[in-house]
N, C-alpha and C positions, 0 to 999 in steps of 0.2 A: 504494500500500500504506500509505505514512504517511497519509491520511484514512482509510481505515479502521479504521485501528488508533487512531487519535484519537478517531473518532466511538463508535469501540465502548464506549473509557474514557470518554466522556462520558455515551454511556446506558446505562453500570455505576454511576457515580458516580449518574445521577438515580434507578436503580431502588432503587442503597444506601439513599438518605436516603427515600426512598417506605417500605420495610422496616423501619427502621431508627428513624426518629421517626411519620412518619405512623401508619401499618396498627399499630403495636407501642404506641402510645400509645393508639388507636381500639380496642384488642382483636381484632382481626381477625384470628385464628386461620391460618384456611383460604386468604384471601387474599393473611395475607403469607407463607405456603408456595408460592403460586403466584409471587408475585414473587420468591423466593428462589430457586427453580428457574431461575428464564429470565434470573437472575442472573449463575448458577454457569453458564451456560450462555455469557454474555457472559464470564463470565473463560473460558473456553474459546478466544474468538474473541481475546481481547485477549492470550492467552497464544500463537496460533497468530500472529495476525500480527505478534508481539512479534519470537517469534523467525525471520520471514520476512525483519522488517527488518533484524534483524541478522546475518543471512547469507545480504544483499542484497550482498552483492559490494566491503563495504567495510571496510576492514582495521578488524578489533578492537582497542579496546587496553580500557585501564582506565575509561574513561568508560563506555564499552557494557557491560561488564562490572557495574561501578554500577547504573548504570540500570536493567539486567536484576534485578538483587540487590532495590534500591529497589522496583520493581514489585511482584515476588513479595511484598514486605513489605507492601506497599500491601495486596493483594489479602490476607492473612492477616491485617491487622486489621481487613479491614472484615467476614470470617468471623468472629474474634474478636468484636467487637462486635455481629454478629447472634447469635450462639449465646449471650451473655453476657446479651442482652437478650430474650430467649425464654425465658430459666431464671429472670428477676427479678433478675438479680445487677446492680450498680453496675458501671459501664463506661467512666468518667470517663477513668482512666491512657490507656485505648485511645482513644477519640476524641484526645485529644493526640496520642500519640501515633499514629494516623494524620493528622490534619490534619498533621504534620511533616514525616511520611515521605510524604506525598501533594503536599507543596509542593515537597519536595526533589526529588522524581523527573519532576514537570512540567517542574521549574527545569532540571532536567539532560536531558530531555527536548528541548526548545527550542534549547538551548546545544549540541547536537549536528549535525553536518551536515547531517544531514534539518529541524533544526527551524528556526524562526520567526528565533530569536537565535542564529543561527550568526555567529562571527567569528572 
């Protein structure tokens, strides 16, 4: 379950910056409606097996809890910032702030029992 739920966020984040600077930069109307769909679609997956892992049978405390929080937040500015950038508006605040909030939820991510840097 944790590759899935990795690989998912991985080709959430590629479709993001596809969306996001490519197609939005190019004009591409229609095709970055179609990448936005199969987007929202991926936070579906990344949201189902988020919470698969985490009531995978191991005791919750405040870290999972984080984590879980950090995600959502992830996932709401990278909406943020496509909606913000379809209307022409400046979007600067959000990018920081998800590049922050997307390092800190890896970080913590990793640093959990299931991850990479568990200790």
């Amino acid at each position: 379950m944790t590759h899935a739920h990795i690989t998912s966020w991985a080709v959430a984040i590629i479709l993001f910056v596809i969306a996001a600077t490519i197609l939005n930069k190019a004009g591409k109307e229609k095709s970055q409606k179609i990448v936005k769909m199969v987007l929202r679609l991926f936070y579906l997956f990344i949201l189902v097996t988020g919470f698969l892992l985490l009531f995978s049978g191991v005791t919750i405390d405040g870290e999972y809890i984080g984590k879980a929080i950090l995600g959502v937040l992830t996932i709401g500015f990278m909406e943020m910032i496509l909606a913000r950038s379809s209307k022409g508006k400046s979007n600067g605040l959000f990018w920081i702030l998800f590049i922050v909030v997307l390092g800190l939820t890896i970080g913590l991510g990793m640093k959990l029992p299931l991850g990479i840097w568990h200790f």
